[in-house]
C-alpha positions as CSV (number, residue, x, y, z in Angstrom):
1,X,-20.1,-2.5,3.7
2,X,-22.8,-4.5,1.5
3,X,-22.6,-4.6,-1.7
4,X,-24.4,-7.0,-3.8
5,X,-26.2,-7.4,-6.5
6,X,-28.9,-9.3,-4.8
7,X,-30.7,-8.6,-1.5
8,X,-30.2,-11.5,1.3
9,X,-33.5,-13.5,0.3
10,X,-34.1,-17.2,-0.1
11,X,-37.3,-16.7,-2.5
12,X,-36.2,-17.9,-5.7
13,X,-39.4,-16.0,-7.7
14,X,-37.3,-12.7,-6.3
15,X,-33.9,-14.2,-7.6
16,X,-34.8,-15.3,-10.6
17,X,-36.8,-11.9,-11.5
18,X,-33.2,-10.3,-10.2
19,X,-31.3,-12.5,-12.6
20,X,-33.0,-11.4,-15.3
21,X,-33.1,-8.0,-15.4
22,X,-29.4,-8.2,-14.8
23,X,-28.8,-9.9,-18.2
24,X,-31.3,-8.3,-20.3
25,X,-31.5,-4.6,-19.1
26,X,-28.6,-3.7,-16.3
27,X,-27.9,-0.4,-16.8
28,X,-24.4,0.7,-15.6
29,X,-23.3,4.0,-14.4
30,X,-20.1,6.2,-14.5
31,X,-19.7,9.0,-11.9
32,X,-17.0,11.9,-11.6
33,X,-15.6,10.7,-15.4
34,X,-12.5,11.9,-16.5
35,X,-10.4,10.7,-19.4
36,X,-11.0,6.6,-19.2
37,X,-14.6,6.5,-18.6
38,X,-14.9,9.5,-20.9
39,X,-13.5,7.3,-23.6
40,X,-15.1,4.3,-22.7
41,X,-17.8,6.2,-23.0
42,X,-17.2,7.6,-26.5
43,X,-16.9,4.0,-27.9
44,X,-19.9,2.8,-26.3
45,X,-21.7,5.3,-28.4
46,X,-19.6,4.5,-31.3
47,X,-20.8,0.7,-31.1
48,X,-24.4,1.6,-30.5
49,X,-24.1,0.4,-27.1
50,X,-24.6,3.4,-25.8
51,X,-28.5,2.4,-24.0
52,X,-26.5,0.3,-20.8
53,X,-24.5,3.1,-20.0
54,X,-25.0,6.1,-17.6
55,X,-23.2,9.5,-16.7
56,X,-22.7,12.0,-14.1
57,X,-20.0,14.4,-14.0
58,X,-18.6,15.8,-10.7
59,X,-20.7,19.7,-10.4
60,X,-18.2,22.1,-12.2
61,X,-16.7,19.3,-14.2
62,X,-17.2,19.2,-18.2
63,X,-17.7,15.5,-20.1
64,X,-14.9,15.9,-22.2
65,X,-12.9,18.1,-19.8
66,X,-10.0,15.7,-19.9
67,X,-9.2,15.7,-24.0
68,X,-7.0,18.5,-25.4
69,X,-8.7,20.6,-27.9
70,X,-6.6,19.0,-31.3
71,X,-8.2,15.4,-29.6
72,X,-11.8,16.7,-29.5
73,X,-11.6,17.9,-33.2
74,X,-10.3,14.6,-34.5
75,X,-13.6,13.0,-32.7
76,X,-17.2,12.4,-34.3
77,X,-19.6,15.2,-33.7
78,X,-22.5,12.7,-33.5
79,X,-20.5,10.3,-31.6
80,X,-19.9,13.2,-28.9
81,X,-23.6,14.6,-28.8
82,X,-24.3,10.6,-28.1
83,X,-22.0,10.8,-24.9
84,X,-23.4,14.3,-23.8
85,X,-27.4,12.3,-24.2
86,X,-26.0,9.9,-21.5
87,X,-25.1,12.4,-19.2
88,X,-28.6,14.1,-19.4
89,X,-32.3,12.7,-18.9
90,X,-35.6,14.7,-18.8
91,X,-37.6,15.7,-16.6
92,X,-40.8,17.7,-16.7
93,X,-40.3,17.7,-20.3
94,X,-36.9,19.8,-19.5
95,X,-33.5,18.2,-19.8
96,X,-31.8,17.6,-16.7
97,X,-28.1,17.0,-16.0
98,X,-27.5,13.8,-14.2
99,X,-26.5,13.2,-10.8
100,X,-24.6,10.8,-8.3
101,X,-28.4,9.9,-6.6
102,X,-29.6,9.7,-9.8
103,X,-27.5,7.0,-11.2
104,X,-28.2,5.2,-8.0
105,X,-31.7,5.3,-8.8
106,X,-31.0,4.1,-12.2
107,X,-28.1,1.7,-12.5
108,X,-27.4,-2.1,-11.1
109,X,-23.6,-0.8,-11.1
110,X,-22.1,2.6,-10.4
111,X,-18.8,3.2,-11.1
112,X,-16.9,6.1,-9.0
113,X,-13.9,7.0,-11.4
114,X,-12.9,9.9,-8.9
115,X,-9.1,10.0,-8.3
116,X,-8.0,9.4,-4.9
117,X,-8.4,13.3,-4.2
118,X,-12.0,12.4,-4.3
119,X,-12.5,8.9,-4.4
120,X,-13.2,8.3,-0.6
121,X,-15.5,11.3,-0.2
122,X,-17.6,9.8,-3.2
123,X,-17.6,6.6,-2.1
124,X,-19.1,7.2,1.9
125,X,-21.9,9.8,-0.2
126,X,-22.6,7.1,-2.7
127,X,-23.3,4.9,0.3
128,X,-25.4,7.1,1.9
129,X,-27.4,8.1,-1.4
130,X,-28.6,4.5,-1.6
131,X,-28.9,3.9,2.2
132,X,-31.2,6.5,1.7
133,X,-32.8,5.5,-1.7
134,X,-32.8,2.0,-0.6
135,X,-31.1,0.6,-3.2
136,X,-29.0,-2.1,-1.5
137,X,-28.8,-3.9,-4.8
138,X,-26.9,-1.4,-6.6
139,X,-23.2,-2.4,-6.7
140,X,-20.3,0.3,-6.1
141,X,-17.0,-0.1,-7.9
142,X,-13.9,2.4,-8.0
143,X,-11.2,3.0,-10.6
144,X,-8.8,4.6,-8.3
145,X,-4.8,3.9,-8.7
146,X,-2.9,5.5,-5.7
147,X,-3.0,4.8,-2.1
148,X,-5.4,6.5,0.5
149,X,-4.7,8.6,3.5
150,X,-6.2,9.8,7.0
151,X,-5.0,12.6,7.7
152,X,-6.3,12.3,11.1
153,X,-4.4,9.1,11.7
154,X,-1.6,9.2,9.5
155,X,-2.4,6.2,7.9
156,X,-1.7,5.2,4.5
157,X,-3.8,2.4,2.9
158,X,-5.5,0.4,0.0
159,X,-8.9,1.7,-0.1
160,X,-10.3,-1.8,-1.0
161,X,-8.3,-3.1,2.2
162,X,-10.4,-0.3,4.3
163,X,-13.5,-1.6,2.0
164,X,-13.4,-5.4,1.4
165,X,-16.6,-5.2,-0.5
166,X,-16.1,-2.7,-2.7
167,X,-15.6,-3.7,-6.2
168,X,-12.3,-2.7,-8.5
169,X,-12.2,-2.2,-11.8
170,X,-9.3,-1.6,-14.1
171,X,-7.9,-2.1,-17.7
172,X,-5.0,-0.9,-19.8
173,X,-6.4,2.0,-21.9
174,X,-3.6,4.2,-24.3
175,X,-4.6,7.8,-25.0
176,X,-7.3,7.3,-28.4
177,X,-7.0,3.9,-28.2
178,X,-11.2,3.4,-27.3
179,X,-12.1,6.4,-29.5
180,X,-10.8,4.0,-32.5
181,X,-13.9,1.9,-33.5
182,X,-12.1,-1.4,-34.6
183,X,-9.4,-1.1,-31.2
184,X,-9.9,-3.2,-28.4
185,X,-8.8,-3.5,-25.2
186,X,-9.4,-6.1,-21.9
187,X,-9.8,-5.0,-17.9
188,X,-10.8,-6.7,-14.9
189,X,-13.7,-6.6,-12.7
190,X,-13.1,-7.6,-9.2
191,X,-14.6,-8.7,-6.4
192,X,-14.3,-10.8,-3.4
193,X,-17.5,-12.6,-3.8
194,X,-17.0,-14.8,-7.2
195,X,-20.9,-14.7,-7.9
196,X,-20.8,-10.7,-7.7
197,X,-17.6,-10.5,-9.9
198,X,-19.1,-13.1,-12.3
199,X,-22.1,-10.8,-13.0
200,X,-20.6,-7.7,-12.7
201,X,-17.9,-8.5,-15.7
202,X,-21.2,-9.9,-17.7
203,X,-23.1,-6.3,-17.6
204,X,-19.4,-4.8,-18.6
205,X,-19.1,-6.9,-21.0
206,X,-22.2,-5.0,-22.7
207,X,-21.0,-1.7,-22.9
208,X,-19.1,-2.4,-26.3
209,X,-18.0,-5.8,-28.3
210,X,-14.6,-4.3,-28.0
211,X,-14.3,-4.7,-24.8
212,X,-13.8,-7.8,-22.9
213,X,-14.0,-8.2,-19.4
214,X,-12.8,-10.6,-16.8
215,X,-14.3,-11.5,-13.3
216,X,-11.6,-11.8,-10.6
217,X,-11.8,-11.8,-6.8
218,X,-8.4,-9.9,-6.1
219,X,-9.8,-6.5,-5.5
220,X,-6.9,-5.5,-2.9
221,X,-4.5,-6.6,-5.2
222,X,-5.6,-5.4,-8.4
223,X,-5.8,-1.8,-6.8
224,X,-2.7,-2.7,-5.1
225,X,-0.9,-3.2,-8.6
226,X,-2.5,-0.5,-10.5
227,X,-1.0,1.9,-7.6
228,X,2.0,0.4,-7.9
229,X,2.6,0.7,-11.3
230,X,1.5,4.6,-11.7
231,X,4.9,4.8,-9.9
232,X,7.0,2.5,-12.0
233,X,5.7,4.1,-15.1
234,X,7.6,7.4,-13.7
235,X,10.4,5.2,-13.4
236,X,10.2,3.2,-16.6
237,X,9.4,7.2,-18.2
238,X,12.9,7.9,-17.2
239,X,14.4,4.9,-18.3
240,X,12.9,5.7,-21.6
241,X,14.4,9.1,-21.5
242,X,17.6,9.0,-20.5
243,X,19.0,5.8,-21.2
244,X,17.6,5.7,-24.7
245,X,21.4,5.4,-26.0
246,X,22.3,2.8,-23.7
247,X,19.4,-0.1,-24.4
248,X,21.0,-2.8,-22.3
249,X,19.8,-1.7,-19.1
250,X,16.4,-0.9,-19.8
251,X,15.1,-4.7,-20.5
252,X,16.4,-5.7,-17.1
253,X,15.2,-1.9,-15.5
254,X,11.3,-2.9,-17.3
255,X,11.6,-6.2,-15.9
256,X,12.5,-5.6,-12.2
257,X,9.5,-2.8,-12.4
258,X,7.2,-4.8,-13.5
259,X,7.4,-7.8,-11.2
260,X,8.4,-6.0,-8.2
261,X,4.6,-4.5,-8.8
262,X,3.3,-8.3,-8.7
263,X,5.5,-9.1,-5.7
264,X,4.6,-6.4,-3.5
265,X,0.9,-7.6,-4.2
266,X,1.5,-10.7,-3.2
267,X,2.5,-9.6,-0.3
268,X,-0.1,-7.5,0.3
269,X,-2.7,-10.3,-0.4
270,X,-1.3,-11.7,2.8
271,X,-2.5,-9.5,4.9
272,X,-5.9,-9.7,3.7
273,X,-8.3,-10.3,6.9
274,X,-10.3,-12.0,4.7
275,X,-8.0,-14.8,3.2
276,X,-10.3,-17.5,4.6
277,X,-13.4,-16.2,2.9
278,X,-12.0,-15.6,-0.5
279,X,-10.5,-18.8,-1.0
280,X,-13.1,-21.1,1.3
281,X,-16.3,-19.9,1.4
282,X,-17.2,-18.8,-2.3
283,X,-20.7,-20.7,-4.3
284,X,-18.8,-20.4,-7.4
285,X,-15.3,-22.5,-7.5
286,X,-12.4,-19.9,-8.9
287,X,-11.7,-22.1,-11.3
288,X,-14.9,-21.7,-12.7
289,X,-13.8,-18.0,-13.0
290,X,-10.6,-18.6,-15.3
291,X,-8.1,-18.8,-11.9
292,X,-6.0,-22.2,-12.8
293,X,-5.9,-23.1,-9.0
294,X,-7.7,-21.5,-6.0
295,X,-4.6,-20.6,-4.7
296,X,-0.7,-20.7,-4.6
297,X,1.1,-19.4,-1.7
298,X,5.0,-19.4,-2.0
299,X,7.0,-20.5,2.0
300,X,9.7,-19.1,3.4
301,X,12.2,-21.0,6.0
302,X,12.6,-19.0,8.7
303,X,15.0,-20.9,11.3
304,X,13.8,-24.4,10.7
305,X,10.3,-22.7,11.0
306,X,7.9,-22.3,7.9
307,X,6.2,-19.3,7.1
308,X,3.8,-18.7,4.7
309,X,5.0,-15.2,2.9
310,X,2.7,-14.5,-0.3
311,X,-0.4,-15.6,-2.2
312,X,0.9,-15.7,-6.5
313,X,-2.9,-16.3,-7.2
314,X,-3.3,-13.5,-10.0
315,X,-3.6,-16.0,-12.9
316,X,-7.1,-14.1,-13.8
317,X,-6.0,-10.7,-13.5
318,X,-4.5,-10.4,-16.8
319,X,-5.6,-7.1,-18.0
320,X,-4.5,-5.7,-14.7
321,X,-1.2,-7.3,-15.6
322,X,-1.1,-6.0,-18.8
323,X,-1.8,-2.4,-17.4
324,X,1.1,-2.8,-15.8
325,X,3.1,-4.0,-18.2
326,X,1.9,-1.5,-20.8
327,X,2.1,1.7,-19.1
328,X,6.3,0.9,-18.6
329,X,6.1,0.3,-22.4
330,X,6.7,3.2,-25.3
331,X,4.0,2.8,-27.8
332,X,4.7,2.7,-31.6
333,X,2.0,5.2,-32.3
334,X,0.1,8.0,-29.7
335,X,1.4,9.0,-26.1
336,X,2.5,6.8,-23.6
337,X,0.4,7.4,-19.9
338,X,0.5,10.4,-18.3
339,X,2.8,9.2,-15.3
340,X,5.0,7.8,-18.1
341,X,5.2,11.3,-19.5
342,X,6.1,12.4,-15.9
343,X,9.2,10.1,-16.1
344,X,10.5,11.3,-19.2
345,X,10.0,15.4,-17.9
346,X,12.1,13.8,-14.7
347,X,14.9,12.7,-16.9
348,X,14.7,15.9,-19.1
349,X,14.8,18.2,-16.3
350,X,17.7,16.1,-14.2
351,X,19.7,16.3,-17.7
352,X,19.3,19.9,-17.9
353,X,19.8,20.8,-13.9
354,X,22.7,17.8,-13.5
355,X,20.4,16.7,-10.3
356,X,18.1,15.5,-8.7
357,X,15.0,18.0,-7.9
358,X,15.4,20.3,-5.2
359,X,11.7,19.0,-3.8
360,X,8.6,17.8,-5.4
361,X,7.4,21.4,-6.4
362,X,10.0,21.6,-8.9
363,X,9.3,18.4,-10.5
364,X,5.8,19.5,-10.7
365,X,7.0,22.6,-12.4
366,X,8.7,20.5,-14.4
367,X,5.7,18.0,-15.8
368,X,3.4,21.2,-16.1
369,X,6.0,22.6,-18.6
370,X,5.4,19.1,-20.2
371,X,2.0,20.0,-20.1
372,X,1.0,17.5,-17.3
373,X,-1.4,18.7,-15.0
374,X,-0.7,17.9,-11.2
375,X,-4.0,16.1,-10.5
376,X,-3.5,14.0,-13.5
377,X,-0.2,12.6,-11.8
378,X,-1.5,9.8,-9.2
379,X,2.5,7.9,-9.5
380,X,3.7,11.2,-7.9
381,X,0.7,10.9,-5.7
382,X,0.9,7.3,-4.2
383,X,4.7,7.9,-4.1
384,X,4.0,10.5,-1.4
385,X,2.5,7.9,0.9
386,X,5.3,5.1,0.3
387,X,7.3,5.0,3.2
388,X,4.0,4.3,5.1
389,X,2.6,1.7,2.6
390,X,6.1,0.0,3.0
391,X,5.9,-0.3,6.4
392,X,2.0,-1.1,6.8
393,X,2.5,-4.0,4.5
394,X,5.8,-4.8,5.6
395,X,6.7,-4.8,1.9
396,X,11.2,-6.3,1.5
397,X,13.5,-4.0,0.3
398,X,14.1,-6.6,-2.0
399,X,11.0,-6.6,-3.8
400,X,10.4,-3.2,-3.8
401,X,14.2,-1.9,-4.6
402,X,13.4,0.4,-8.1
403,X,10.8,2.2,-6.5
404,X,12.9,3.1,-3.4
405,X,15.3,3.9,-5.5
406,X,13.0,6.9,-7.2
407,X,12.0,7.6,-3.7
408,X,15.0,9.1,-2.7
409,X,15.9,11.0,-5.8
410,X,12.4,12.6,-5.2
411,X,11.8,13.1,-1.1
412,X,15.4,12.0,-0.1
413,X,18.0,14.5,1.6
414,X,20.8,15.9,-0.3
415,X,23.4,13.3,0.0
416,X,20.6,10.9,-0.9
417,X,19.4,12.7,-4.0
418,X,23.7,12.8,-4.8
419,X,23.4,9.0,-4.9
420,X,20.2,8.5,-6.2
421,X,21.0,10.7,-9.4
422,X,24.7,8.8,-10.0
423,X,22.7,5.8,-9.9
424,X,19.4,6.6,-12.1
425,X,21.8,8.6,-14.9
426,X,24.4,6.0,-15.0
427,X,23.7,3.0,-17.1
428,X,26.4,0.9,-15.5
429,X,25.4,2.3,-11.9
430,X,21.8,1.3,-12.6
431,X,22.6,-2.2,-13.8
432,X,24.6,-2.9,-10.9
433,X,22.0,-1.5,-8.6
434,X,19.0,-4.0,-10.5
435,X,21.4,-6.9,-10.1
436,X,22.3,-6.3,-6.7
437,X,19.4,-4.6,-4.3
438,X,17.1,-7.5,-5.3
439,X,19.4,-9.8,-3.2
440,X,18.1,-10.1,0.5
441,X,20.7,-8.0,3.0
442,X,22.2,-11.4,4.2
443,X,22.4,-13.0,1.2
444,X,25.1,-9.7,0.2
445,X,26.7,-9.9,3.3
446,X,27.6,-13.6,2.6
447,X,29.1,-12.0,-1.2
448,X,30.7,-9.4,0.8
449,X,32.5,-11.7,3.4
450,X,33.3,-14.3,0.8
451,X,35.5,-11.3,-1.4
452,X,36.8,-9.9,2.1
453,X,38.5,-13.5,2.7
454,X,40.1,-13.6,-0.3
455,X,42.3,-10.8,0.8
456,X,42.3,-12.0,4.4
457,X,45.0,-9.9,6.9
458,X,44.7,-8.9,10.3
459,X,42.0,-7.0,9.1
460,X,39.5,-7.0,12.0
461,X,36.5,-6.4,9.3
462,X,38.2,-9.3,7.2
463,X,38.9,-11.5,10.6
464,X,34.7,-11.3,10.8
465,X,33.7,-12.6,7.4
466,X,36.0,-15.7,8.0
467,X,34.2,-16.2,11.1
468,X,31.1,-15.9,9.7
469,X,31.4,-17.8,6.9
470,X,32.7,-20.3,9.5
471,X,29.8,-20.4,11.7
472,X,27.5,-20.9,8.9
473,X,29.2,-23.8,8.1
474,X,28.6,-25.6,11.3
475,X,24.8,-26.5,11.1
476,X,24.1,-26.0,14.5
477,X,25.3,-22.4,14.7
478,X,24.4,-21.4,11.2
479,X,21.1,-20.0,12.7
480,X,22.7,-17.8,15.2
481,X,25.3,-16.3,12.9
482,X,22.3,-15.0,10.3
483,X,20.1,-13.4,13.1
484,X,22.6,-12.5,15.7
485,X,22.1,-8.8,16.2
486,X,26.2,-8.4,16.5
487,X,26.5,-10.4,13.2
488,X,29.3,-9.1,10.5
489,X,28.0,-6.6,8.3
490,X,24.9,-5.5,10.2
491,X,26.2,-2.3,11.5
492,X,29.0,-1.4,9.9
493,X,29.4,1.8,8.1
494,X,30.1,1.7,4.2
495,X,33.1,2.9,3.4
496,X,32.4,6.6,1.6
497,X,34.4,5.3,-1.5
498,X,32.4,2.5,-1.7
499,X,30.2,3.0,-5.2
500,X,27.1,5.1,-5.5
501,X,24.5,2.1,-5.6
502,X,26.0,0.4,-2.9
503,X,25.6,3.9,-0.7
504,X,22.1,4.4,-1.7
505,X,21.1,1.2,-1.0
506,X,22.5,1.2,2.5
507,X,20.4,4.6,2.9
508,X,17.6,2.2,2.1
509,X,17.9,-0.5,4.1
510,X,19.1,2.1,7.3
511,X,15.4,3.8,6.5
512,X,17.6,6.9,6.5
């Protein structure tokens, strides 16, 4: 789709005329709202800021619908009956709720903050509302942080992926943290046209001096993390929980979530069927936008053969990084995030069952007795679609161990849940897990052979690894002993005595 903040002309009258009203008078506009916008929102009004900005709820939806009572009293009447004048405009000398085709009318930039229950719906009537308007200068932007799915199809997906022009926008954003007037906070506005990202972080930028935005062209990616994290916030949640006696495990359990998240997007970024316009066709050199190089792209030998596996090129996405990194993190003062919250219900409700849950109703039960609402749970919600987003983007077990891991203490069978819940309750179980399932399949079986040898008999299993070990050190055969389908290790049964972690990673790699 187009989407630009300038029509395809060559007059530069026209541009510059654009140009300006951009940095003097953009007006930006937030549809659906919900907590986030609502807040961002709040502070706007709180700065005086409040002229730039725009809403439109969702029909049935209320402003503020996404506070708790005790958090709307502890809020500024004036500041609130600010908000609710930016959700309203006049007309006929009556006042008017605001719409989606109204905001179009109105605004250089629309946000669509729908979850991805809505999000998609939104996005093709937002198209067709300024088809219609003819408004092709009006840029669309989403905040969504799960995956997407056709029903239809059975596809799972990064909406951006489906969308390569539609702009992302995301920061890191603590429950009350923008309805304090001297907090601030950062996020990222992304698109894959540098000019169009460059501008659209400028007109953020205006909608409070505490916040501070940066331009990025990783759209794809920066949705990409933010799904990813919403489910290693469950995770870290747990962590929090029930290892909260045992402290050891849960800088290295932080750790591997966090940069598993980054990992997974940069594999992901290769994919992108746009890789050769992002990086060599832009007017405005990345550099220019804060990246430290165009692009870094990690190899892998494959076989005397080089492949190109990942782009690392997320140097600007910073605030997306630090969403990340902040919503695995327990804050000194407020709530952690809500998927956080889900995490620490998991651990309370495994403690008091001595399992895993029977199925994802019950762990639903169990975060509403939190008081988490379903819809406000998209972790639980891009976990759904996993095994397909694994497969799409042909994501390693490797780099995406801790939340496979989750997955089958939430949507694995019985014996897999058994597993699963040995390993997430115990601390020395998860430690070896974290150490061990980031290793690449061979690289263990080399481990594995290498102990077996020690204790070599006539074992035939022990007869293997010394042949293996063998082979790979004779150059010429080292190839064909790592990819030979009848290679040692590949499918042979654990033993049922073999530990927990070991088991559940085998259901893992088996896709069982």
């Amino acid at each position: 789709m187009q989407n630009s903040f300038f029509a395809n002309s060559l007059d530069k009258r026209v541009i510059r005329s654009r140009i300006r009203k951009l940095c003097r008078s953009a007006k930006v506009g937030f549809y659906s709202i919900g907590l986030y916008p609502a807040s961002l929102a709040y502070n706007s009004a709180m700065q005086n800021s409040e002229k730039s900005l725009l809403l439109a709820t969702r029909p049935g939806r209320d402003l503020f619908g996404a506070f708790s009572e005790n958090e709307l009293r502890g809020m500024d009447p004036r500041q609130v009956d600010k908000t609710y004048r930016m959700a309203s405009h006049k007309e006929d000398g009556e006042l008017v709720h605001n719409d989606l085709e109204y905001l179009i009318e109105k605004c250089d930039l629309v946000l669509l903050s729908s979850n991805s229950k809505y999000i998609e719906k939104d996005l093709v009537e937002a198209c067709a509302i300024r088809n219609k308007l003819k408004q092709n200068n009006v840029v669309l932007a989403c905040l969504a942080g799960s995956f997407s799915h056709d029903p239809e199809t059975n596809d799972s997906y990064v909406l951006c992926e489906k969308n390569p022009n539609l702009a992302f926008f995301s920061g890191f954003h603590r429950h009350g943290a923008l309805r304090d007037p001297v907090d601030s906070f950062t996020a990222n506005f992304c698109h894959p046209n540098a000019l169009t990202a460059l501008v659209g972080a400028h007109i953020l930028n205006k909608l409070s001096p505490n916040i501070q935005v940066s331009s990025g062209i990783h759209n794809i990616e920066a949705q990409y993390i933010k799904a990813a994290k919403n489910m290693a916030s469950i995770f870290a949640g747990f962590g929090y929980e029930h290892h909260q006696d045992n402290p050891g495990v849960l800088p290295t359990l932080l750790t591997l979530l966090l940069h598993q998240c980054l990992d997974q997007a940069a594999t992901v970024s290769m994919s992108r069927k746009d890789r050769h316009q992002l990086y060599n066709q832009q007017t405005i050199a990345l550099t220019q936008l804060g990246y430290a190089v165009p692009r870094i792209e990690a190899n892998l030998d494959k076989g005397g053969f080089t492949e190109r596996v990942r782009d690392h090129t997320f140097s600007q996405l910073t605030a997306v990084v630090a969403d990340a990194r902040g919503s695995m993190m327990l804050p000194v003062r407020g709530k952690p995030t809500r998927n956080f919250q889900a995490g620490q219900a998991l651990a309370r409700g495994m403690m008091d069952h001595g399992r895993c849950p029977v199925d994802i109703a019950e762990f639903e039960n169990w975060c509403e007795n939190a008081g988490l609402t379903k819809g406000a749970l998209e972790g639980l919600k891009a976990l759904k679609y996993w095994p397909q987003i694994e497969e799409k983007y042909r994501i390693p077990n490797h780099d995406s161990s801790m939340v496979n891991l989750l997955y089958k203490g939430l949507y694995g069978t019985e014996v897999e849940k058994d597993y699963a819940f040995e390993v997430m309750t115990k601390s020395r179980q998860l430690s070896n897990y974290c150490q061990e399932s980031v290793r690449p399949s061979h690289g263990r079986k080399y481990l594995d052979a290498l102990g077996n040898i020690e204790r070599l008999d006539s074992n035939i299993e022990r007869l293997d690894a010394l042949e293996l070990i063998a082979n790979a050190v004779i150059a010429d055969n080292a190839k064909k002993a790592i990819y030979s389908e009848i290679s040692y290790g590949e499918e042979r049964a654990l033993d049922q005595d073999s530990p927990a972690y070991l088991q559940v990673m085998e259901c893992i790699e088996q896709g069982g």
